[in-house]
DSSP file (Angstrom, degrees, kcal/mol; ACC not computed):
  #  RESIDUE AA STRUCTURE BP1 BP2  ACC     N-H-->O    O-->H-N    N-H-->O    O-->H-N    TCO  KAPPA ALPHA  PHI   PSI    X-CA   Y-CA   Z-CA
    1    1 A X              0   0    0      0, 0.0     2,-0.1     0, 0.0   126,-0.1   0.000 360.0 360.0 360.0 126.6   92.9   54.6  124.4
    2    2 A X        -     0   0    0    124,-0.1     2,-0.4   125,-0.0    16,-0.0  -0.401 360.0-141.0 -61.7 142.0   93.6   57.6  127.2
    3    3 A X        -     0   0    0     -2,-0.1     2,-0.3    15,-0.0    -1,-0.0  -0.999  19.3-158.4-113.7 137.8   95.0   60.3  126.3
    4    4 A X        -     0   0    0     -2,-0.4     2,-0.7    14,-0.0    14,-0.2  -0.800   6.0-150.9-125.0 123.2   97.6   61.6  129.1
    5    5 A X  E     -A   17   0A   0     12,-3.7    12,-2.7    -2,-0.3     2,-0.9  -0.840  18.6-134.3-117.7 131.3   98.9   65.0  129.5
    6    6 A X  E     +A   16   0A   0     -2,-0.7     2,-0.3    10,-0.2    10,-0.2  -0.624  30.6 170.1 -89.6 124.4  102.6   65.4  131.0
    7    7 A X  E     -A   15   0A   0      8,-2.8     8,-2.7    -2,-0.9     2,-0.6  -0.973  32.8-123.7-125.2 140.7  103.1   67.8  133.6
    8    8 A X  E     -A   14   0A   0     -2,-0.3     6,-0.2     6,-0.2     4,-0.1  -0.822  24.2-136.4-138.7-169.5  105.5   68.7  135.8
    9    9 A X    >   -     0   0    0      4,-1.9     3,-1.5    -2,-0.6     4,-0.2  -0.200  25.2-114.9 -85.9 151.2  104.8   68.9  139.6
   10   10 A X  T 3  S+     0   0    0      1,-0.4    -1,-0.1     2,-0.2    -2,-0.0   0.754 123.3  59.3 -58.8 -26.1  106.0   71.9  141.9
   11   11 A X  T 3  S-     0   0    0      1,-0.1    -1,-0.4     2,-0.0    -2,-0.1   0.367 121.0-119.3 -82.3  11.8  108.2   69.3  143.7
   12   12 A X  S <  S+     0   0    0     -3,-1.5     2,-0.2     1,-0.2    -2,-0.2   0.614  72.2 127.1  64.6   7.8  109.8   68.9  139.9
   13   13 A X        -     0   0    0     -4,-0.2    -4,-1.9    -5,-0.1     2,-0.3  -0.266  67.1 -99.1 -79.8 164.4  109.0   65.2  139.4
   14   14 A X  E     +A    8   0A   0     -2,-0.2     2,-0.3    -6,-0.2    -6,-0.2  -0.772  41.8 177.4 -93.0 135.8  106.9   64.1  136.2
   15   15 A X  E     -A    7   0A   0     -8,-2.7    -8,-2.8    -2,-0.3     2,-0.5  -0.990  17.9-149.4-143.3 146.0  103.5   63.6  136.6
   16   16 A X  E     -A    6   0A   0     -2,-0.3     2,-0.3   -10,-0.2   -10,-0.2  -0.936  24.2-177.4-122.1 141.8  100.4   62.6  133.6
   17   17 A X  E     -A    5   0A   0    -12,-2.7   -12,-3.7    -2,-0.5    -2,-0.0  -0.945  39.2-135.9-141.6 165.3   97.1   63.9  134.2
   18   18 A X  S    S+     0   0    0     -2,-0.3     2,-0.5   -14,-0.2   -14,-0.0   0.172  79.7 101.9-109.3   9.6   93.6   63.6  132.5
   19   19 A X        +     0   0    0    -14,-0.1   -14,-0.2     2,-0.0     2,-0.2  -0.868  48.5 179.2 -93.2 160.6   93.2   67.4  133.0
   20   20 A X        -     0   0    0     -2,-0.5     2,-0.3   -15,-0.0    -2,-0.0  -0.788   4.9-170.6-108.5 147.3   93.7   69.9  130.0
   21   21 A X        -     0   0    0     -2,-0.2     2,-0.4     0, 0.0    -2,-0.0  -0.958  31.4 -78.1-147.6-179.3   93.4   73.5  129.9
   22   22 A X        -     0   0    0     -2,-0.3     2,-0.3     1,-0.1     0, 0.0  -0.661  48.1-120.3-104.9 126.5   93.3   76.3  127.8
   23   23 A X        -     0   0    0     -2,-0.4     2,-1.4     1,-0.1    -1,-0.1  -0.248  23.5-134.5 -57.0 106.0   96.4   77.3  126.7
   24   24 A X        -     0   0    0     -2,-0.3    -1,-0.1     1,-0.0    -2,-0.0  -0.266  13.9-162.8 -40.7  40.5   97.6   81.1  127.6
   25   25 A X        -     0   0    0     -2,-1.4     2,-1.4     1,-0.1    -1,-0.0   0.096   7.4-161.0 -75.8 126.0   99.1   83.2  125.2
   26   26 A X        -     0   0    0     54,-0.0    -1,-0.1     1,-0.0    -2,-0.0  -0.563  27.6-121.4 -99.5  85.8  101.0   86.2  126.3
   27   27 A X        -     0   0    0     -2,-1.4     2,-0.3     1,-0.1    51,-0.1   0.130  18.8-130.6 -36.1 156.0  101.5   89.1  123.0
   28   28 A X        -     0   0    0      1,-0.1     2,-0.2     2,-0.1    -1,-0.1  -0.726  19.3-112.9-105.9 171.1  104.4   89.6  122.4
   29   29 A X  S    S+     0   0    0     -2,-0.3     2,-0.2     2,-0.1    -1,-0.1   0.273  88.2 100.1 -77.0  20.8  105.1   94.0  122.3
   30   30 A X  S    S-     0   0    0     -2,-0.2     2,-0.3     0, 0.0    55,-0.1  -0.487  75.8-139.5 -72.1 148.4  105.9   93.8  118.3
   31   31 A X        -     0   0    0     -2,-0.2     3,-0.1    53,-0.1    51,-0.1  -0.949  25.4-133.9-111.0 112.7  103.2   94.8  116.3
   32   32 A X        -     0   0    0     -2,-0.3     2,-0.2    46,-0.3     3,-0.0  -0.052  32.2-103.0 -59.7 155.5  103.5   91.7  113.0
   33   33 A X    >>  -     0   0    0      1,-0.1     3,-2.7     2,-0.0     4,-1.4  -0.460  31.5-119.5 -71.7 158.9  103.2   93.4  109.6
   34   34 A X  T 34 S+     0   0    0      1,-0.3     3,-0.4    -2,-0.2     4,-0.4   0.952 114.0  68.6 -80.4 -30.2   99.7   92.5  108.7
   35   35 A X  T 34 S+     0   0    0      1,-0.2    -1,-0.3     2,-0.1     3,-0.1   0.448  87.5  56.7 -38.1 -19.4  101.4   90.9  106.0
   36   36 A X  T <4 S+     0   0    0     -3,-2.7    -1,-0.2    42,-0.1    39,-0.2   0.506  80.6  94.8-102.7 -20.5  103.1   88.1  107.9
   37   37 A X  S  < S-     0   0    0     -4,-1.4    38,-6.6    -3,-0.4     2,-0.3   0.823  95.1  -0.6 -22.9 -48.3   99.9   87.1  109.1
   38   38 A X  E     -B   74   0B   0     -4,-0.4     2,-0.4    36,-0.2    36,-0.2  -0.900  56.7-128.4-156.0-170.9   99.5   84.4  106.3
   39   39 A X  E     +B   73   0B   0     34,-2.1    34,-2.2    -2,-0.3     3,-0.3  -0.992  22.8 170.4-139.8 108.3  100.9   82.8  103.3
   40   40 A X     >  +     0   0    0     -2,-0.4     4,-0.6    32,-0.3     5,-0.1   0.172  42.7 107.7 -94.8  15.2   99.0   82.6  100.4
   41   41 A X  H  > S+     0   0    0      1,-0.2     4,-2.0     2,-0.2     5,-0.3   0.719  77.4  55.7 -85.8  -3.7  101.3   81.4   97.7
   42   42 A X  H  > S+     0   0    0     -3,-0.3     4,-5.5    29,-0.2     5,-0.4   0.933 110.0  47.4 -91.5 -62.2  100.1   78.1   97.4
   43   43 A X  H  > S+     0   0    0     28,-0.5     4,-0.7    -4,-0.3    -2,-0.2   0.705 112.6  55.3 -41.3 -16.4   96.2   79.6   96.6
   44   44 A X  H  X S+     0   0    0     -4,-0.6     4,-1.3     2,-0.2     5,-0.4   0.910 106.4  41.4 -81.5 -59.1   97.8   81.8   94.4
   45   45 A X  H >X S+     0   0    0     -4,-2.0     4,-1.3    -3,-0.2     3,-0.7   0.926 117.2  55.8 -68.2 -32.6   99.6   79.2   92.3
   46   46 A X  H 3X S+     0   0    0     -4,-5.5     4,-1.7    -5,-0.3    -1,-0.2   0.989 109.7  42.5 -47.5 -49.8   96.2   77.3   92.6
   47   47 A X  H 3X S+     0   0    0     -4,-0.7     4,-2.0    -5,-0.4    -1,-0.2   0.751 104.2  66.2 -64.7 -19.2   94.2   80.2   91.3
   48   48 A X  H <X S+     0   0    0     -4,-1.3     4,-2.0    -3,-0.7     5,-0.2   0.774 112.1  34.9-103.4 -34.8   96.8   80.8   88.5
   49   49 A X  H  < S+     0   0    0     -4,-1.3    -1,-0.2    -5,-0.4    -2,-0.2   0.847 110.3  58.1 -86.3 -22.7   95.9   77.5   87.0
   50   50 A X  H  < S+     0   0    0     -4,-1.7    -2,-0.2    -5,-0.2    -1,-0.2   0.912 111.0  46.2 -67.7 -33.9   92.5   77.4   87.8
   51   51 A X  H  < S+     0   0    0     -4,-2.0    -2,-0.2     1,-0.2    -3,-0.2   0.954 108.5  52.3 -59.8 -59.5   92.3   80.6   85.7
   52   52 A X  S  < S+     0   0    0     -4,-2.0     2,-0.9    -5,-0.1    -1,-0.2   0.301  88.0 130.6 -80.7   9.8   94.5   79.3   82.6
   53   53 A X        +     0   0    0     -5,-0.2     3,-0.4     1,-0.1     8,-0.1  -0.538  33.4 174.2 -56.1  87.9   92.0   76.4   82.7
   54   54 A X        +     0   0    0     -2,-0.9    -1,-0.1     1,-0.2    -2,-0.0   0.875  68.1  61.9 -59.9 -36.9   90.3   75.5   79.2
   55   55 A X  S    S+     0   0    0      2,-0.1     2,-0.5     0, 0.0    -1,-0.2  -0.117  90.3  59.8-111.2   2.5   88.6   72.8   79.9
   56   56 A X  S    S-     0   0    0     -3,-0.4     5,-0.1     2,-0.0    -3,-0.0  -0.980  72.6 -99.8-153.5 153.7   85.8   73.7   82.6
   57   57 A X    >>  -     0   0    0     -2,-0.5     3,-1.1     3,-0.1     4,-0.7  -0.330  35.7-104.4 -76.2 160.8   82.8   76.1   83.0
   58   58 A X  H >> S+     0   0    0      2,-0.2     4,-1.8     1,-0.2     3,-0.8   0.798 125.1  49.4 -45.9 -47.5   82.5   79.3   84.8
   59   59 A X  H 3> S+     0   0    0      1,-0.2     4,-2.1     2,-0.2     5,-0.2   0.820 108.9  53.4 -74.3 -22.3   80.6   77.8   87.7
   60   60 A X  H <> S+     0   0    0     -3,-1.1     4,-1.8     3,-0.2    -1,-0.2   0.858 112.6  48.7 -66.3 -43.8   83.5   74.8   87.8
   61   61 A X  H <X S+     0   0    0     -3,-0.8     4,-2.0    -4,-0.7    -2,-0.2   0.994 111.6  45.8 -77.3 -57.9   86.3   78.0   88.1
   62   62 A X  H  X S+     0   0    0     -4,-1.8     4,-2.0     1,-0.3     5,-0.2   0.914 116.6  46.9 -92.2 -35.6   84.7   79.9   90.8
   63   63 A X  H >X S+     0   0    0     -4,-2.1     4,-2.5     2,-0.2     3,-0.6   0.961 117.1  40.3  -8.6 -83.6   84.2   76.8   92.7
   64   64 A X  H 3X S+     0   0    0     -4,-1.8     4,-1.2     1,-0.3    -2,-0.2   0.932 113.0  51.3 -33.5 -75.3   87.3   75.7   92.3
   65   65 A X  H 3X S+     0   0    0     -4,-2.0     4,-0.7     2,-0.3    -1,-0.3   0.686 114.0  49.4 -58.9 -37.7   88.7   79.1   92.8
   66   66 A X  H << S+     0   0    0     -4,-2.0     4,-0.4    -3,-0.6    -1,-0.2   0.999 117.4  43.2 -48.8 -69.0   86.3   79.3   96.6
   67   67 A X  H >< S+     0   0    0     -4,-2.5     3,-2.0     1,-0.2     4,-0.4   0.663 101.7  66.3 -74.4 -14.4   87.7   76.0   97.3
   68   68 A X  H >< S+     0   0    0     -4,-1.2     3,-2.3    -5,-0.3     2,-1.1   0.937  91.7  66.8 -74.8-104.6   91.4   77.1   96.2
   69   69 A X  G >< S+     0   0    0     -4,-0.7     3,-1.3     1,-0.3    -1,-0.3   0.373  76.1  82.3  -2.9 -31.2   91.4   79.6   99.3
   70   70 A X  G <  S+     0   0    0     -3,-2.0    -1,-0.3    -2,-1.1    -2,-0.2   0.829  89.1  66.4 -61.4 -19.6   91.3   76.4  102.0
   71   71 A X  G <   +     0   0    0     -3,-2.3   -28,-0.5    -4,-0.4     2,-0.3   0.177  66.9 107.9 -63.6   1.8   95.1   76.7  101.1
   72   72 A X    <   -     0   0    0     -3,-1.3     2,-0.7   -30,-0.1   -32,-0.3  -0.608  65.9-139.9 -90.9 132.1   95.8   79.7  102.5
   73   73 A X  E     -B   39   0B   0    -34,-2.2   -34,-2.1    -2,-0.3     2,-0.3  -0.821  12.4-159.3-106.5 142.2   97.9   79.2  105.7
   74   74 A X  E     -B   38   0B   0     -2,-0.7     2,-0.8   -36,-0.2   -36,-0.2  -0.791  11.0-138.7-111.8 133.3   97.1   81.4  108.7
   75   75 A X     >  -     0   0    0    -38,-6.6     4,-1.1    -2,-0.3   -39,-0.0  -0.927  15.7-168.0-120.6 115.8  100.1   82.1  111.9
   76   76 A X  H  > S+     0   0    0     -2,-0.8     4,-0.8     2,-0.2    -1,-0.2   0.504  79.0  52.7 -54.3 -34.8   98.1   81.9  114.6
   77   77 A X  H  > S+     0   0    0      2,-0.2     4,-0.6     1,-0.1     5,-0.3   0.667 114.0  45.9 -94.8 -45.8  100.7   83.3  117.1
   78   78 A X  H  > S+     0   0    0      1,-0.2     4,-1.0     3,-0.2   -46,-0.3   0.907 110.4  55.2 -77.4 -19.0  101.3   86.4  114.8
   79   79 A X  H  X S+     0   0    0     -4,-1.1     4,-2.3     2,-0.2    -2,-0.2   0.868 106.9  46.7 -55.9 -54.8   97.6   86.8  114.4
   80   80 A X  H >< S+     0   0    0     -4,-0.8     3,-3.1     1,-0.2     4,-0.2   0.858 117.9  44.4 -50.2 -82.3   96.9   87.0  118.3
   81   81 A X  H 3X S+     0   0    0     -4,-0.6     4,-1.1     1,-0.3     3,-0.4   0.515 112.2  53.3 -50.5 -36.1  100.0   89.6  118.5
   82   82 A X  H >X S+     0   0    0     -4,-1.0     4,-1.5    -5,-0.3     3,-1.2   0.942 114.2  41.7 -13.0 -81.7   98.4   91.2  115.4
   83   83 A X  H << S+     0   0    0     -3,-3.1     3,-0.2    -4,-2.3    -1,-0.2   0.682 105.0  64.1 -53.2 -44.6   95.0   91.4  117.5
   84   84 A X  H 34 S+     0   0    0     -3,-0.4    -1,-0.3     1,-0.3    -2,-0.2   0.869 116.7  29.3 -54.1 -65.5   96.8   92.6  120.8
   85   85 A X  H << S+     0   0    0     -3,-1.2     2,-0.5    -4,-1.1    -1,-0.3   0.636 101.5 109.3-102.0 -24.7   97.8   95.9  119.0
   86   86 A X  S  < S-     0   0    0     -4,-1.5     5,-0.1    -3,-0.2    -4,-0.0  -0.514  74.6 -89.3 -64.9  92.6   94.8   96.1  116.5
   87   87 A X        -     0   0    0     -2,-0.5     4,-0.3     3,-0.1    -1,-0.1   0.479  38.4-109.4   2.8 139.6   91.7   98.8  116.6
   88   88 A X  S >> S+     0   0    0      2,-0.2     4,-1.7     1,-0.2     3,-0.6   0.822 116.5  43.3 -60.9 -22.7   88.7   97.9  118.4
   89   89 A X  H 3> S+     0   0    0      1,-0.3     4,-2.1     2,-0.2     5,-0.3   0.975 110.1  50.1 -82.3 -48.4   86.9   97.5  115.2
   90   90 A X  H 3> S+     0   0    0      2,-0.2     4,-0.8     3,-0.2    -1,-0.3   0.505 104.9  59.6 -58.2 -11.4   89.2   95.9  113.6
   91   91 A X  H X> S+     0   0    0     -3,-0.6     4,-2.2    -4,-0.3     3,-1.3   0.880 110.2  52.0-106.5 -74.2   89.5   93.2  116.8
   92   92 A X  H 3X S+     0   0    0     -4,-1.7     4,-1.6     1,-0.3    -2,-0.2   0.686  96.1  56.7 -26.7 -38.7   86.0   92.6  116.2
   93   93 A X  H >< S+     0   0    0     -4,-2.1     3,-0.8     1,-0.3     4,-0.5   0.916 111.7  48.1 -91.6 -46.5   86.2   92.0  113.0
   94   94 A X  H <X S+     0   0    0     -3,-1.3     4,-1.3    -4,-0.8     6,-0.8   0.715 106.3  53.7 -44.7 -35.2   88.7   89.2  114.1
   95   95 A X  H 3< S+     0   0    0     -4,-2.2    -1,-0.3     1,-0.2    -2,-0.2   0.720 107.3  49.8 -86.0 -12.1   86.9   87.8  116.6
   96   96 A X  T << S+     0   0    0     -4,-1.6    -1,-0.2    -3,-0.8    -2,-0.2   0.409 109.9  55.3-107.4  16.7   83.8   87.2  114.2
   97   97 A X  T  4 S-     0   0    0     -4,-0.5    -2,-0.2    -3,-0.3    -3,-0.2   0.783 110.7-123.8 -91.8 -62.6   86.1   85.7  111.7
   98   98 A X  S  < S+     0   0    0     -4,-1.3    -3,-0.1    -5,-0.2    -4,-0.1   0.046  76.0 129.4 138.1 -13.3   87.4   83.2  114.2
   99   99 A X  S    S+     0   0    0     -5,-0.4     2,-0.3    -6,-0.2    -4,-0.2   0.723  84.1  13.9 -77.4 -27.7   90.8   84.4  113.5
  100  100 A X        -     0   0    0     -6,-0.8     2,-0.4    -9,-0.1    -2,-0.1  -0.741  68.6-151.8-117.2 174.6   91.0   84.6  117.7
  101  101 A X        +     0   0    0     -2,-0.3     3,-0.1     1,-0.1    -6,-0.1  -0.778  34.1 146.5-133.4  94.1   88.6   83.0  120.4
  102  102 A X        +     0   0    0     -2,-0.4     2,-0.6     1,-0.3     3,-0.1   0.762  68.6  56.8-105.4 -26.6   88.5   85.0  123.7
  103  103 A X     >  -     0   0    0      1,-0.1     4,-3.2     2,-0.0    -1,-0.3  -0.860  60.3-173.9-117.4  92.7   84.6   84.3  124.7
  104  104 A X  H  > S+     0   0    0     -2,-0.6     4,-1.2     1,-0.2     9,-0.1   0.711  90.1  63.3 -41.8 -27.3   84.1   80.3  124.8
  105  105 A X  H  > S+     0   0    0      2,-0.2     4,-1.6     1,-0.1    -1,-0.2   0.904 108.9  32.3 -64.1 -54.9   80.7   81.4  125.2
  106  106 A X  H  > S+     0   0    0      1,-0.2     4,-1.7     2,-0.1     6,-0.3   0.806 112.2  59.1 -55.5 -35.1   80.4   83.1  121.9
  107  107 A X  H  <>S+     0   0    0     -4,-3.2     5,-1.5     2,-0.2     6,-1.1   0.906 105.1  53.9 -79.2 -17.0   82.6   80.9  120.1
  108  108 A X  H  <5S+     0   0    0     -4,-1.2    -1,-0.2     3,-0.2    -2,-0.1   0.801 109.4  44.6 -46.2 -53.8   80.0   78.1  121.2
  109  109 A X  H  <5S+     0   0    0     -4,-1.6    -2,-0.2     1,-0.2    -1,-0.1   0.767 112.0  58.8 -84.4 -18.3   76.4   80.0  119.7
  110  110 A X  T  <5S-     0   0    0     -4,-1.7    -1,-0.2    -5,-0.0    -2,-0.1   0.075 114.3-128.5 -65.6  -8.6   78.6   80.6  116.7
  111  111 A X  T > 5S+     0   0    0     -5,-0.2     3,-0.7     3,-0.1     4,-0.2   0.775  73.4 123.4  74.4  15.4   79.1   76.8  116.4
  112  112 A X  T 3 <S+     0   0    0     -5,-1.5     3,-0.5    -6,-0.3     4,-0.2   0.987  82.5  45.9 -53.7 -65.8   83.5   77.3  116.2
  113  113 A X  T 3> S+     0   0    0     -6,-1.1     4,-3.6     1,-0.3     5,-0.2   0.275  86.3 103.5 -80.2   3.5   83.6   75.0  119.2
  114  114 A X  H X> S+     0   0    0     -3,-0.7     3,-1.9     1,-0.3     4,-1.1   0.890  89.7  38.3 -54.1 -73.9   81.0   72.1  117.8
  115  115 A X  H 3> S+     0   0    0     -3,-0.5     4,-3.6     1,-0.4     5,-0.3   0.707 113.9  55.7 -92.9 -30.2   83.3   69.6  116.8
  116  116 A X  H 3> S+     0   0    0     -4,-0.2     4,-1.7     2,-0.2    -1,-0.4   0.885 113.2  47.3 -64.2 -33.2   85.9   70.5  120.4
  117  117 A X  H XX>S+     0   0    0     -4,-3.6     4,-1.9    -3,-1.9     3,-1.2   0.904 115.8  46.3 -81.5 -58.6   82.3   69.7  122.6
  118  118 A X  H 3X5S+     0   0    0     -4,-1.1     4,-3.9     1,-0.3     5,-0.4   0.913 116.2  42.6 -31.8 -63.1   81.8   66.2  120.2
  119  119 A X  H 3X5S+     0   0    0     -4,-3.6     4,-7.4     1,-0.2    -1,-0.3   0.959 110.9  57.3 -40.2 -43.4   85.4   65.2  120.7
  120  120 A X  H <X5S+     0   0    0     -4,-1.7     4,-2.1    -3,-1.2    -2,-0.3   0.937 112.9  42.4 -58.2 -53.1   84.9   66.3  124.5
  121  121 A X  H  X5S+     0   0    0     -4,-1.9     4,-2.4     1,-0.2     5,-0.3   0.710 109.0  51.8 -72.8 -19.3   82.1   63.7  124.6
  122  122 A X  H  X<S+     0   0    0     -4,-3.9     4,-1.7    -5,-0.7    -1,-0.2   0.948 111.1  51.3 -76.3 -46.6   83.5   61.0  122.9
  123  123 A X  H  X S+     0   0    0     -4,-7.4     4,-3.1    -5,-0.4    -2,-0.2   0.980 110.0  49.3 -39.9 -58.7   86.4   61.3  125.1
  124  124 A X  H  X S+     0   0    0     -4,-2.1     4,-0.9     1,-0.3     5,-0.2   0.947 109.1  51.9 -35.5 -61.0   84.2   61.2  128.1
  125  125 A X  H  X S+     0   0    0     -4,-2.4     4,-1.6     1,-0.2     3,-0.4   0.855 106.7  59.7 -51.3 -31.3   82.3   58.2  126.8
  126  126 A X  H  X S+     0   0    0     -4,-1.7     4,-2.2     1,-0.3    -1,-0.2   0.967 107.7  40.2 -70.3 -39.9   85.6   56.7  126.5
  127  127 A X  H  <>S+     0   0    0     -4,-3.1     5,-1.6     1,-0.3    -1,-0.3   0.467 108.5  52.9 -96.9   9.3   86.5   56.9  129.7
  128  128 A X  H  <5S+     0   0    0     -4,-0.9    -1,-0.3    -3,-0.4    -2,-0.2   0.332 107.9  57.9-111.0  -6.0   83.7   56.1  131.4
  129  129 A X  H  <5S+     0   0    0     -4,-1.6    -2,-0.2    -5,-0.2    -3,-0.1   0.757 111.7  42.2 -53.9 -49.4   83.8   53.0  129.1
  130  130 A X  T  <5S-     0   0    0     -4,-2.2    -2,-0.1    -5,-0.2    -3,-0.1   0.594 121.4-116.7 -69.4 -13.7   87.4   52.1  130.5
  131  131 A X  T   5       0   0    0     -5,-0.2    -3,-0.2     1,-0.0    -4,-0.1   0.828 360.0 360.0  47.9  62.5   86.1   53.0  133.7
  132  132 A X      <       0   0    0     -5,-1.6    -4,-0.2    -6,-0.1    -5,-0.1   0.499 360.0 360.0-104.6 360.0   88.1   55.9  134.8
């Protein structure tokens, strides 16, 4: 199955195309509290049980308690503006986190982008299967 991206065309009609491109994001002049960044309450009330836990060993909690953290939800758009406004160290420190992606080139030797080139090829293969 294609997938079709809607655009539309300077003359204003609707148009679907098989290009994509990387979406722009413009900060906005706010600087977020670092605090709105993410939401943690669900990893909290996770941890809070993992803790009051009888019934499993210390290597079972901090497991648990690692895996607990995949819950944390991160805003992505209040992270960029975050970054925008943010010390140079401190933008680093973001960028080797993932939390933004400026250099496709880095974020490639750091393996972020593995599973976006896979997709990319499977698409390809797809459509050169359909013969498009």
């Amino acid at each position: 199955m294609k997938q079709m991206t809607f655009i539309e065309s300077e003359a204003g009609s609707s148009v679907y195309t098989h290009k994509a491109g990387s979406p722009l994001y413009e900060p906005k002049d706010r600087r977020p509290h670092v605090l709105e960044l993410h939401d943690a309450s669900r990893m909290h009330r996770l941890a809070h049980q993992i803790e009051a836990a009888k019934g499993i060993t210390p290597e079972e909690r901090r497991f648990l308690l690692a895996a607990a953290t995949r819950h944390t939800v991160f805003n992505y758009e209040l992270i960029a503006d975050y970054y925008a406004h943010a010390t140079p160290e401190m933008q680093q420190l973001m960028e080797e986190s993932a939390l933004v992606v400026l250099d496709i080139g880095a974020a490639i030797e750091k393996g972020y982008v593995q599973l976006c080139d896979n997709l990319r090829a499977f698409h390809e293969e797809e459509l050169a299967d359909d013969g498009a």
